[in-house]
C-alpha positions as CSV (number, residue, x, y, z in Angstrom):
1,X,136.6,89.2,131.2
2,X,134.7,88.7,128.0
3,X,134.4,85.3,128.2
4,X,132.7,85.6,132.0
5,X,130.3,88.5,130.9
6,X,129.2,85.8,128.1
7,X,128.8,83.3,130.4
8,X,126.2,85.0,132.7
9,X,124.7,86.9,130.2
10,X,124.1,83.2,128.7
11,X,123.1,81.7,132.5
12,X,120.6,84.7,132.8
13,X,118.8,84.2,129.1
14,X,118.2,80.7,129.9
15,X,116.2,81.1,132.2
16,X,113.3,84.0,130.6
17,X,111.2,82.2,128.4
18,X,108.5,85.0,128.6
19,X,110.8,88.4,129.2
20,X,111.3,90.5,125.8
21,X,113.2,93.2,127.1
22,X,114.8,95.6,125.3
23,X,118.6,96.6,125.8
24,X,121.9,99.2,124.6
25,X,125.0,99.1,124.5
26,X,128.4,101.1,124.3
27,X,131.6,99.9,123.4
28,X,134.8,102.1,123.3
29,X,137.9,101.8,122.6
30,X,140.7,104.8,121.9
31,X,139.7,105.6,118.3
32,X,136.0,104.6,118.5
33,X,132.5,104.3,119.8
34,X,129.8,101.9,118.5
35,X,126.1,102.0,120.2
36,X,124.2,99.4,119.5
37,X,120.5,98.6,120.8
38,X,117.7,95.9,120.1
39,X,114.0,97.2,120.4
40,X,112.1,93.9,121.2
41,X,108.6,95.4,120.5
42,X,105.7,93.8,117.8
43,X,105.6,96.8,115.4
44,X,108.3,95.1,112.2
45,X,108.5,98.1,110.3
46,X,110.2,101.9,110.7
47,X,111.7,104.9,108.9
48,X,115.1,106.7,109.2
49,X,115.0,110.4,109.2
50,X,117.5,112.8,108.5
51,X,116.6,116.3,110.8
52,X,118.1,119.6,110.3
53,X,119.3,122.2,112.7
54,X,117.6,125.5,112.9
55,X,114.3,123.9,112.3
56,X,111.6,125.1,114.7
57,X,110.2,122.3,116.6
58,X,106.9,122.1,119.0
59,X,106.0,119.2,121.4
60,X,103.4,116.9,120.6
61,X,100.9,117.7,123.7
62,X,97.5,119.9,123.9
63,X,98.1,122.8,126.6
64,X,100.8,124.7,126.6
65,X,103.3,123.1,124.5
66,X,106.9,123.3,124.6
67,X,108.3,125.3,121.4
68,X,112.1,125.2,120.6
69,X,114.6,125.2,117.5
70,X,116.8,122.4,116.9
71,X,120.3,123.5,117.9
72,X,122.0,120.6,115.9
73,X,121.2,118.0,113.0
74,X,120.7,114.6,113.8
75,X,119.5,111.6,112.2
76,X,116.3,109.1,114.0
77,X,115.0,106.3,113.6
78,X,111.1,106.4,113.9
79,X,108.7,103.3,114.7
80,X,105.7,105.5,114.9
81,X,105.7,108.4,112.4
82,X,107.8,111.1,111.8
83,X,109.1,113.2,115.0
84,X,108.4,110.4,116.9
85,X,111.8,108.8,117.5
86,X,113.0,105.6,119.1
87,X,116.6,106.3,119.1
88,X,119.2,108.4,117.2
89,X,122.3,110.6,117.4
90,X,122.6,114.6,116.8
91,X,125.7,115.9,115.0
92,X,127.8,116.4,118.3
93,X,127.5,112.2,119.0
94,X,124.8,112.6,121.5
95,X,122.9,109.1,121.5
96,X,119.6,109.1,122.9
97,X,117.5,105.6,122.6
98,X,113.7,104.4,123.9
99,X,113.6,101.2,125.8
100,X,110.8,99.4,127.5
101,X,110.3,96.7,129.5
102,X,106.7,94.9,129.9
103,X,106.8,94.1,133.9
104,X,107.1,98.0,134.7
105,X,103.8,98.3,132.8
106,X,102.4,94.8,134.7
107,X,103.2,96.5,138.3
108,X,101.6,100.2,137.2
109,X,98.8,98.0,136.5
110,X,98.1,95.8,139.2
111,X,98.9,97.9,142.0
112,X,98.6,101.2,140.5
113,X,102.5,102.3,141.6
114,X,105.3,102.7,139.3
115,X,107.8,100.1,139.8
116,X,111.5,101.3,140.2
117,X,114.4,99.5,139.2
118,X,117.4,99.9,141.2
């Protein structure tokens, strides 16, 4: 099974020259899981930040924010400043990550749509 997911993963790669996509992934087994992710983006440099529960938190937007306290610690890692995560995990394991990919942008763009992957 490994060795067939390689091999298209491999077929599929050699063929994008231009795509820079970003991926995740999740492995498991029965003692352990192990996230991993790649962030293909042109911005080299980023800070890890340790966050503490029962901190009051408000959303970055003009009207009407959203205003909450932070339930459980986690730890980020942050591309753009601090509170402005890519990625991280809380306490309880709960991974969240940011990914992007460039030809959702392109169609937005062009024909003013979002595109949908499915």
């Amino acid at each position: 099974m490994h060795f067939k997911f390689s091999l298209f993963l491999s077929i599929i790669l050699s063929f994008s020259d231009k795509a820079s996509p970003c991926s995740s992934v999740l492995l498991k087994s029965d003692t352990a899981v192990f996230v991993g992710k790649n962030y293909d983006r042109a911005v080299e440099c980023g800070s890890s930040s340790i966050n503490k529960r029962n901190i009051s938190k408000i959303a970055f937007k003009f009207n009407n924010p959203v205003r909450w306290t932070s339930r459980y610690g986690s730890i980020t890692f942050n591309q753009y400043g601090q509170d402005f995560p890519n990625g991280g995990m809380n306490e309880q394991g709960l991974v969240i990550e940011a990914l992007w990919l460039d030809i959702l942008n392109e169609k937005r763009r062009t024909t003013g749509r979002s595109a949908r992957i499915h």
